[in-house]
VEXDREN-2710 file (C-alpha; in Angstrom, 1 decimal):
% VEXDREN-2710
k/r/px/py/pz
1/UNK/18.2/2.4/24.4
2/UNK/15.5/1.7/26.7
3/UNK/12.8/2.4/24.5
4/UNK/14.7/1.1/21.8
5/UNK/14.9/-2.5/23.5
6/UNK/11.0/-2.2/24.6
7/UNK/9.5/-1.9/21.0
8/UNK/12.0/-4.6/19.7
9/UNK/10.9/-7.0/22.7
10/UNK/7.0/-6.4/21.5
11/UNK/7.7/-6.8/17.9
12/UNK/9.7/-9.9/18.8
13/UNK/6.5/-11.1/20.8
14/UNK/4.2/-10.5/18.2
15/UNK/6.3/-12.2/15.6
16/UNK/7.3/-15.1/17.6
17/UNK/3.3/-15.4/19.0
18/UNK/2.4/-15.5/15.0
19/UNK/4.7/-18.0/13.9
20/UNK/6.1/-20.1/16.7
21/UNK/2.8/-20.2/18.0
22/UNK/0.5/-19.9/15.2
23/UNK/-1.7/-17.2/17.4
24/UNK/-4.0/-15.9/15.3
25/UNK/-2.0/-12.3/13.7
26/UNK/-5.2/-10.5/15.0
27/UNK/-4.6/-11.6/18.3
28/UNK/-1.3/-10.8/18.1
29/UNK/-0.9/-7.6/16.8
30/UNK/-3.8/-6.4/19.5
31/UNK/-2.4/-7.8/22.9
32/UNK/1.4/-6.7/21.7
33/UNK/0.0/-3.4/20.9
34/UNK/-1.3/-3.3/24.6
35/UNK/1.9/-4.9/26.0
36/UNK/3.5/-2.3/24.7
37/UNK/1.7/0.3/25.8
38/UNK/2.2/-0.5/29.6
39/UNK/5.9/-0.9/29.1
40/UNK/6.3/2.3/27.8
41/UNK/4.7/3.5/30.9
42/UNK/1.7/4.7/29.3
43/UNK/-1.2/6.3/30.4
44/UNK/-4.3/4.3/30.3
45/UNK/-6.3/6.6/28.7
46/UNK/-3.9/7.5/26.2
47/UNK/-3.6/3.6/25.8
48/UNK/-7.2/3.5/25.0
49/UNK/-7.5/7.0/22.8
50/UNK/-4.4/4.8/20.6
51/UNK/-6.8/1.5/20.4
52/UNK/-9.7/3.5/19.2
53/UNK/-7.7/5.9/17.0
54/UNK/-5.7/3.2/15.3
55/UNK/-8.5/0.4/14.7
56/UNK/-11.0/3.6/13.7
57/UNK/-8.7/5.3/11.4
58/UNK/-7.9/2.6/9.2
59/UNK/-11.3/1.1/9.4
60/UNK/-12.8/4.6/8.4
61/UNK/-10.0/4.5/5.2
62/UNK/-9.1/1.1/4.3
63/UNK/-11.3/-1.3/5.7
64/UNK/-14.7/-0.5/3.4
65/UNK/-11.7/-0.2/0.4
66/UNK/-10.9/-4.0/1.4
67/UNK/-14.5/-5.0/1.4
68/UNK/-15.9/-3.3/-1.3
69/UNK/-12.2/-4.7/-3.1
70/UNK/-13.4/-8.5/-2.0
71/UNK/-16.5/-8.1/-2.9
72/UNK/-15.5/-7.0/-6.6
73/UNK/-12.7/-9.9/-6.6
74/UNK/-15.5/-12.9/-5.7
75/UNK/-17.4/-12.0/-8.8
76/UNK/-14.7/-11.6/-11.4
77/UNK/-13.1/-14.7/-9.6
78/UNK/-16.5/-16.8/-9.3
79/UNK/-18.1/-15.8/-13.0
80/UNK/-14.7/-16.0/-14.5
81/UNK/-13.9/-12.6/-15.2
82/UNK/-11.0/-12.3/-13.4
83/UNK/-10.2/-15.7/-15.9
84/UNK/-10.9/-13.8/-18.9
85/UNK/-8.4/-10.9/-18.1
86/UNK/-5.7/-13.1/-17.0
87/UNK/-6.0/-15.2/-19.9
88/UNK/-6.2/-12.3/-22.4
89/UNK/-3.0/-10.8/-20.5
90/UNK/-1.1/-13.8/-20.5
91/UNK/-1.9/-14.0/-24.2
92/UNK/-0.8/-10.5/-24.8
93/UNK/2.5/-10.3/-22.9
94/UNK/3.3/-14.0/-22.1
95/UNK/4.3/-15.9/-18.9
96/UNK/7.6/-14.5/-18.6
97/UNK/6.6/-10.4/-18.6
98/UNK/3.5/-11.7/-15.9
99/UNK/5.1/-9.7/-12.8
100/UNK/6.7/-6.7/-15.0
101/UNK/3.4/-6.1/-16.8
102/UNK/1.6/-6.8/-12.8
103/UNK/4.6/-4.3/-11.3
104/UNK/3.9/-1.1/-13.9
105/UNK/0.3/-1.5/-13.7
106/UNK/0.8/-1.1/-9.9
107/UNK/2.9/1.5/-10.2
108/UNK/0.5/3.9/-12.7
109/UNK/-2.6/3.2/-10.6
110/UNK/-0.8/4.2/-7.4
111/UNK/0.5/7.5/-8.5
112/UNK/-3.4/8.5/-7.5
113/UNK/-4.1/5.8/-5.4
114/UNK/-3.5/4.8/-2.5
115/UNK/-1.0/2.1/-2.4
116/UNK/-3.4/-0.4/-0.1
117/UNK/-6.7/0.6/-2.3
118/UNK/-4.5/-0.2/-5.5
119/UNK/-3.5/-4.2/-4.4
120/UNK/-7.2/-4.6/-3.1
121/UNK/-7.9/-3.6/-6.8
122/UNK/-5.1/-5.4/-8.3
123/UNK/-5.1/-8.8/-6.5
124/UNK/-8.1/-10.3/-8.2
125/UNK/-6.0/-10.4/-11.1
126/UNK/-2.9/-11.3/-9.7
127/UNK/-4.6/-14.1/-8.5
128/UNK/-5.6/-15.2/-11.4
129/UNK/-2.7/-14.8/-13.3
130/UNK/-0.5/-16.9/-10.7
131/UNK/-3.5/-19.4/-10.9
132/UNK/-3.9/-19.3/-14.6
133/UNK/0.1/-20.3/-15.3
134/UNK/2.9/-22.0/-13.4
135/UNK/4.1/-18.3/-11.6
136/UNK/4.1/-17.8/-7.4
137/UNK/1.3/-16.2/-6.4
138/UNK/3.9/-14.4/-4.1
139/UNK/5.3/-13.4/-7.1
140/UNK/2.4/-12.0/-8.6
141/UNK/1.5/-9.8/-5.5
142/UNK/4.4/-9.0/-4.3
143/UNK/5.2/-7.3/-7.5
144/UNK/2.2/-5.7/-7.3
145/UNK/2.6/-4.5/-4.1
146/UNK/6.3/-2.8/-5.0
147/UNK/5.2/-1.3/-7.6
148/UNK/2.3/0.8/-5.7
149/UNK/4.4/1.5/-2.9
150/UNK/6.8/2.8/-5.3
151/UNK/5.0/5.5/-6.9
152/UNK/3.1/5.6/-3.6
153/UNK/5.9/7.0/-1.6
154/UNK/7.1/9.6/-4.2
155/UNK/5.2/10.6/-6.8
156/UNK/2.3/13.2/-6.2
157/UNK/-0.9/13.6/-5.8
158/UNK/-0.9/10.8/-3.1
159/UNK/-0.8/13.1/0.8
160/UNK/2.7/12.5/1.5
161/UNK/4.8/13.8/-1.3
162/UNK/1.8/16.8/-1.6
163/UNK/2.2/17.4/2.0
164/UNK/6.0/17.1/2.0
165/UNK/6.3/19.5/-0.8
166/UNK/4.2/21.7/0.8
167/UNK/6.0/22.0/4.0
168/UNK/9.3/22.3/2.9
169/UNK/8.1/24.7/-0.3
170/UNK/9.5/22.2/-3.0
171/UNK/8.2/22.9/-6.6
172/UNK/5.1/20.2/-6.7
173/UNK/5.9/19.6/-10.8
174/UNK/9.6/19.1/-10.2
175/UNK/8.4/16.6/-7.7
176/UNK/6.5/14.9/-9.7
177/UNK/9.1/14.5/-12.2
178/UNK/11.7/14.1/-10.5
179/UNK/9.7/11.3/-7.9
180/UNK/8.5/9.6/-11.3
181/UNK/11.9/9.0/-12.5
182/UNK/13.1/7.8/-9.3
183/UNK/10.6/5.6/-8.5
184/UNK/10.9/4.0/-12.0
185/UNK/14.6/3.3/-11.5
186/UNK/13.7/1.8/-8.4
187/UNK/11.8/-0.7/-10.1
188/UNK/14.5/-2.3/-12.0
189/UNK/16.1/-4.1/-8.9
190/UNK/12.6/-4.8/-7.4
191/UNK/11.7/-6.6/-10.6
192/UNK/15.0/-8.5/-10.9
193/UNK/14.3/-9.1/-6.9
194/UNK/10.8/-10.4/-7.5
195/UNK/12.0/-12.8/-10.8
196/UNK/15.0/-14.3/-8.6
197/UNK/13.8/-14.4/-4.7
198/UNK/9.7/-13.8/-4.9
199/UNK/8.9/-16.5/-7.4
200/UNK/10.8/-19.2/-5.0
201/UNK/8.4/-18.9/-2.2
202/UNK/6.0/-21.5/-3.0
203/UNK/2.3/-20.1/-2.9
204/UNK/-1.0/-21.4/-5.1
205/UNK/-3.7/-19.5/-4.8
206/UNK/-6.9/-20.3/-3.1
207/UNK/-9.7/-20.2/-5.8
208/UNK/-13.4/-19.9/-3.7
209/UNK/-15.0/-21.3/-7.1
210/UNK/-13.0/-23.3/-9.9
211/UNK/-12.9/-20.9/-12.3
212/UNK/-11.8/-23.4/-15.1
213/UNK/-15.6/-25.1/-14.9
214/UNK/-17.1/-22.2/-16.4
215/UNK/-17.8/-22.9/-19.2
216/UNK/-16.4/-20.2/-21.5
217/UNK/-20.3/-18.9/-23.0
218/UNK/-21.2/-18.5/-19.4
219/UNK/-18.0/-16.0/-18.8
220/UNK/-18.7/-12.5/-18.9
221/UNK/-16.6/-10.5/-21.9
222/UNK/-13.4/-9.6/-21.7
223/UNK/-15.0/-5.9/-21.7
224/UNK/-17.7/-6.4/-19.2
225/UNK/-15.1/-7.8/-16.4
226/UNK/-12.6/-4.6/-16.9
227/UNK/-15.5/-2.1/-16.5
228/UNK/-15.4/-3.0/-12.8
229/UNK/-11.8/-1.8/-12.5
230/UNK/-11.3/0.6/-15.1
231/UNK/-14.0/2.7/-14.2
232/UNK/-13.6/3.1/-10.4
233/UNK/-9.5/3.8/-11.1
234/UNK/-10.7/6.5/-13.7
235/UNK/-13.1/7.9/-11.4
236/UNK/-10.4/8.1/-8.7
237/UNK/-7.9/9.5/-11.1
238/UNK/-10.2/12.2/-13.0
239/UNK/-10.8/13.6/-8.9
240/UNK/-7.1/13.6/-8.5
241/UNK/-6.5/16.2/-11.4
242/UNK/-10.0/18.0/-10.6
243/UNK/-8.4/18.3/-7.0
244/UNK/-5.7/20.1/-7.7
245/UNK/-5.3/23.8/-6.4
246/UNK/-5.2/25.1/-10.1
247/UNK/-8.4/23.5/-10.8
248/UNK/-7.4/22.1/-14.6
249/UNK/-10.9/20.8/-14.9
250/UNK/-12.5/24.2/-14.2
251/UNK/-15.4/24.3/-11.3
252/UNK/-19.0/23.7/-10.8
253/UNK/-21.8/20.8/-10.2
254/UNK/-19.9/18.6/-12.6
255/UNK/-16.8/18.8/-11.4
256/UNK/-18.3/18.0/-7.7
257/UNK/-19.8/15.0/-8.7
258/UNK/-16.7/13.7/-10.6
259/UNK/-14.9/14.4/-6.9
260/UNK/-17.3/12.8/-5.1
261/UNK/-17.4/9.5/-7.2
262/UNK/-14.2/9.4/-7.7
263/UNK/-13.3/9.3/-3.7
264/UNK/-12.1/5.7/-3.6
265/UNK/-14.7/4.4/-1.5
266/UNK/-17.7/5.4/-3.8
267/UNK/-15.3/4.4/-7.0
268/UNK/-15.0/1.2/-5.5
269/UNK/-18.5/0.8/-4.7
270/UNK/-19.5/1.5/-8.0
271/UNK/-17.1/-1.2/-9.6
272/UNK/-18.9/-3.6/-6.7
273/UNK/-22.2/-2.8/-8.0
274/UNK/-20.5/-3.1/-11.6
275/UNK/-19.8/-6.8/-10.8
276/UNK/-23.1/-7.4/-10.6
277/UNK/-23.6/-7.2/-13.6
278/UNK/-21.2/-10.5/-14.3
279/UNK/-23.0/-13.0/-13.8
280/UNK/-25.0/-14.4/-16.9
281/UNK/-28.4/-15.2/-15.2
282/UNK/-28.6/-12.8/-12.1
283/UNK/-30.3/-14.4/-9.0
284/UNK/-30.8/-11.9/-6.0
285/UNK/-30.1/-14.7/-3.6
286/UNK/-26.1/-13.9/-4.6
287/UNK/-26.1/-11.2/-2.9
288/UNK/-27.7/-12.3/0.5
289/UNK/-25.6/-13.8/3.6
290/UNK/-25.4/-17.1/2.3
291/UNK/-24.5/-16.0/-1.5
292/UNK/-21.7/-14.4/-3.1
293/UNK/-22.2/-11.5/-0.7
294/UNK/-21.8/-13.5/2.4
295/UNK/-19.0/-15.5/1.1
296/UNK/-16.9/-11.9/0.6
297/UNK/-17.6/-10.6/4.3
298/UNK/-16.2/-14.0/5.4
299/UNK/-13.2/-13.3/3.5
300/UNK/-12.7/-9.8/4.4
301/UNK/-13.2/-9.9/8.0
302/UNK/-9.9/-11.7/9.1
303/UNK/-7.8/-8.8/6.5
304/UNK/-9.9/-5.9/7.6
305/UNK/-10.0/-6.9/11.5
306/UNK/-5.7/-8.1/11.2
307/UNK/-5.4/-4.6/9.1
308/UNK/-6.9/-2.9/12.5
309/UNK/-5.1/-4.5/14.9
310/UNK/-1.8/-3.6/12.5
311/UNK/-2.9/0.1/12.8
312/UNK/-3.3/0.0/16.3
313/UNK/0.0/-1.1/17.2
314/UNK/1.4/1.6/14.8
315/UNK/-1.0/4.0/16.7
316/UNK/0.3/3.1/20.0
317/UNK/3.7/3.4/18.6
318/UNK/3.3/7.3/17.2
319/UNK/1.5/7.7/20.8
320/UNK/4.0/6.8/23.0
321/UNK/6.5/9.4/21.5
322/UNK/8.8/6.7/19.5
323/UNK/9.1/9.4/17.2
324/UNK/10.6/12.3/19.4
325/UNK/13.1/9.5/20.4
326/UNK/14.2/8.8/16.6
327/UNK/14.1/12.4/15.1
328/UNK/15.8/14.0/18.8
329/UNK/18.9/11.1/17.8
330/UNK/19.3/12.1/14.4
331/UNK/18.5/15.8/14.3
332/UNK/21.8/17.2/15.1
333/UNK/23.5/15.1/12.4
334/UNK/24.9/16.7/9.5
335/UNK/24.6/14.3/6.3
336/UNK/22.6/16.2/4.0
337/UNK/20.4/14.8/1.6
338/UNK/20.7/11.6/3.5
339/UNK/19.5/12.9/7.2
340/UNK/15.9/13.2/6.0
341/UNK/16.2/9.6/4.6
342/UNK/17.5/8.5/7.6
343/UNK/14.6/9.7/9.5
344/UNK/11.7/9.1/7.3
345/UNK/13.5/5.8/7.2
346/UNK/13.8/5.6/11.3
347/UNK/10.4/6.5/11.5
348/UNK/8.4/4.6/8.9
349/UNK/10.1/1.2/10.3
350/UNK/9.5/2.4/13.7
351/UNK/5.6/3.5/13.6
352/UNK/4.4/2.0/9.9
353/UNK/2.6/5.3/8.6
354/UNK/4.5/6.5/5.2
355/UNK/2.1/9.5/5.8
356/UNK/2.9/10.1/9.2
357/UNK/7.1/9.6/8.6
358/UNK/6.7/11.8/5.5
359/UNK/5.0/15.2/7.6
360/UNK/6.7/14.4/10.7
361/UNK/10.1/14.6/9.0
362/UNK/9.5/17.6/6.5
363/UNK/8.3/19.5/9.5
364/UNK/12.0/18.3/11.2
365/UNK/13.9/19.1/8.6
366/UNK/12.3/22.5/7.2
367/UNK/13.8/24.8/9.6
368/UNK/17.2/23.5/9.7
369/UNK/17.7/23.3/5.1
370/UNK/19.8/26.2/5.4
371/UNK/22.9/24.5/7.6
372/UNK/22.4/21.3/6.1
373/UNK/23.0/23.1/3.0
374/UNK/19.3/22.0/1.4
375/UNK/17.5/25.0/0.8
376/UNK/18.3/25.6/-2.9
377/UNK/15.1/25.5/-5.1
378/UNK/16.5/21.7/-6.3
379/UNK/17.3/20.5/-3.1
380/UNK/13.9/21.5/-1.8
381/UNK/12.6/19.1/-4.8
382/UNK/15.1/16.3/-3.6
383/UNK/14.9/16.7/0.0
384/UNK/11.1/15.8/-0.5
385/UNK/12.1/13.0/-2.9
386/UNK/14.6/11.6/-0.5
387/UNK/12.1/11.5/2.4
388/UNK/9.7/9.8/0.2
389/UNK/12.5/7.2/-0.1
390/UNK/13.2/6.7/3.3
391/UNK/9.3/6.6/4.1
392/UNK/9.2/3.5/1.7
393/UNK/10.8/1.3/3.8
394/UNK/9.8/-1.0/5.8
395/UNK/6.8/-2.2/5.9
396/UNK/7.0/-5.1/8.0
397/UNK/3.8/-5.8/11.1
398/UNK/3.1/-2.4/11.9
399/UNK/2.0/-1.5/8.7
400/UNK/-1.4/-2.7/7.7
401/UNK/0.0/-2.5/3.7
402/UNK/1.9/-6.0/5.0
403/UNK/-1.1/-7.2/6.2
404/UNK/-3.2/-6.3/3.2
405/UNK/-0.6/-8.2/1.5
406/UNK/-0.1/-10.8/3.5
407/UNK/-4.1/-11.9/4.4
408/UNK/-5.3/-11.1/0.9
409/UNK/-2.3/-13.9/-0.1
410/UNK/-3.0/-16.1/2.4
411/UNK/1.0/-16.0/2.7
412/UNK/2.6/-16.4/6.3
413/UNK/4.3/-13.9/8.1
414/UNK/7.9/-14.9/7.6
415/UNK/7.0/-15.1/4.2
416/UNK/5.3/-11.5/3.8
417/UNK/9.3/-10.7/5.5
418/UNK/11.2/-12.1/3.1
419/UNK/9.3/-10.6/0.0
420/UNK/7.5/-7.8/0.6
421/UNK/9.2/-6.4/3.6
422/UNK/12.3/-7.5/2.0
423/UNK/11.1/-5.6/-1.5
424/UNK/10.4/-2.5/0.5
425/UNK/13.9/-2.1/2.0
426/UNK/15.7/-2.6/-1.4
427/UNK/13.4/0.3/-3.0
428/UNK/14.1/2.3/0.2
429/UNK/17.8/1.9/-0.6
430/UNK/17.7/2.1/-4.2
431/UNK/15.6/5.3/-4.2
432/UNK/18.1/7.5/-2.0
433/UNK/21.4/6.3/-4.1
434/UNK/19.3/7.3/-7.2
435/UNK/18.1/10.6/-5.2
436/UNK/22.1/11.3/-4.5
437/UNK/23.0/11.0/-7.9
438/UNK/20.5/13.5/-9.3
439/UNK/21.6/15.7/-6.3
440/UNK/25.0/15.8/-7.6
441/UNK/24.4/16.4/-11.1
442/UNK/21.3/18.8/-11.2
443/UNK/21.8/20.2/-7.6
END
């Protein structure tokens, strides 16, 4: 209970620090994390090892993804491109099927994406989707959002349903079935929650050049702005199938360039240098510190250095053994299919890392399948399914996808609550009543 009351008091500190006294989330996030740290009692040198750990890991996965991501996003967004496809969308699907259209989009590219890479990718057209008709630009990103985390969370090749899978020796092709119909369900009340709650939280975008002044010969083709996102997201996808252990795309030089472009930071780099290419008269001084260039770092800095200090919390959260205190509560309990929900769930809200809840539970739960009557080849598939579910919620300050969201937005943090947070608990819950339903009929 002591513990217990210590993480909510720095959560609470963070929170009310953010909003009450509009303290900068960076700032925030950071001194929490340390308050924390010294409450729990711990050492300094493990509080330290946790700062550089958490602000280093996420900086060495995510924060060149949100760069390179801005980067891309400036030039669609200041030669139009991003226009062009949000018109050409709008035309195709119309205003009303925006967010379902933005929501399965999310959810494909995140089966081999990560969740965060695929809204840095997405959000450029979100953007201009919410700014191109009358729809919330919380709307348009939080759907997006929901739908990555979805498939994020449960449907292979992303680490943590592999590595679940792997642990607890769950068929990987059930999984993916059997995670893809889940998380697909789970998108039917997310999408009803987005068209009736998201869309009332009143958010315009910020547009860094008004997109409507260009004139419409000076816009890149509808072709020419895609290429900078289709090709890095087939790159990505093309190493995801040439990375599986049954090699389906054979071996040799070929193959280890397509894995090497298509890791996401040299796919994304390639659909950076692709947006080069946007502009209708190239001038080299758009890509100095005071062009197009400059304007992205100054844009990406307060997400990638907020998306740190979010990590670093989480970090000193994993570190000071939060995690021994939720699995050591919950162990014992016998509620089959529902105890490894429960503590992907405890854990996930408690430290932020999907990947981290994911492992950390499997390895829990793999010894004890037998008494809690999971070790059938089905509930080995569903056991990994259900933990994927509880690892999808929620994502709240400790988890730098809510601060991607959040700072890419510009929305506040009680806002990034009541949507995306919000979002992330109803596909939590949704997902393990859809998981105990399958249980019953093909278990």
């Amino acid at each position: 209970m002591f513990t217990l009351f210590i993480i909510l008091a720095a959560l609470a500190l963070i929170l009310v620090a953010i909003i009450k006294f509009d303290i900068h989330p960076f700032l925030a996030l950071f001194v929490g994390a340390i308050v924390y740290g010294l409450m729990m009692g711990m050492e300094t040198e493990l509080i330290v090892k946790s700062i550089s750990e958490g602000f280093g890991g996420v900086m060495g996965s995510v924060g060149l993804l949100i760069l390179l991501g801005v980067i891309l996003g400036t030039f669609l967004e200041k030669t139009g491109g991003a226009m062009v496809i949000a018109e050409k969308v709008l035309k195709w699907v119309g205003e009303k099927s925006v967010n379902l259209s933005l929501m399965l989009s999310s959810w494909i590219l995140s089966i081999p994406v990560f969740g965060d890479s695929t809204i840095i990718m997405m959000n450029p057209i979100a953007k201009s989707l919410s700014a191109r008709s009358t729809i919330s630009y919380a709307a348009t990103i939080v759907a997006v959002s929901l739908g990555a985390m979805a498939s994020h969370s449960l449907v292979p090749p992303t680490p943590g349903p592999i590595a679940t899978a792997g642990i607890l020796g769950a068929d990987l092709g059930q999984v993916i079935f059997y995670g893809g119909v889940v998380s697909l369900v789970t998108l039917i009340p997310l999408y009803i929650f987005v068209q009736k709650w998201v869309t009332k939280i009143p958010l315009r975008p910020f547009i860094v050049a008004d997109e409507k002044q260009i004139k419409k010969e000076d816009r890149p083709s509808f072709t020419a702005s895609l290429l900078p996102i289709l090709i890095p997201l087939t790159l990505i996808i093309l190493a995801s199938i040439a990375n599986y252990p049954s090699k389906p795309l054979g071996e040799g030089g070929l193959i280890k360039l397509v894995q090497f472009l298509g890791t996401p930071v040299m796919a994304l780099l390639i659909g950076a240098l692709l947006s080069f290419t946007l502009p209708k008269k190239f001038d080299r001084k758009l890509l100095s510190s005071t062009g197009w260039i400059g304007d992205s770092i100054l844009l990406a800095a307060p997400v990638i250095l907020i998306t740190g200090a979010g990590a670093v919390f989480g970090k000193m959260l994993q570190n000071s053994g939060v995690g021994d205190l939720v699995t050591s509560s919950m162990s014992d309990a016998n509620w089959g299919i529902f105890l490894p929900f429960l503590i992907a769930f405890g854990l996930k809200t408690a430290q932020g890392s999907t990947t981290v809840a994911m492992i950390t539970t499997a390895s829990i739960i793999a010894p004890i399948m037998g008494p809690l009557g999971l070790d059938s080849e089905a509930m080995k598939v569903f056991t990994t399914v259900a933990i994927g579910a509880g690892a999808l919620a929620i994502s709240h300050a400790n988890d730098s996808g809510f601060w991607v969201v959040t700072q890419l937005s510009g929305m506040t943090t009680k806002q990034g609550n009541l949507s995306h947070s919000l979002g992330t608990l109803i596909a939590g819950i949704t997902a393990i009543l859809v998981v105990y339903v399958l249980s019953l009929v093909v278990g």
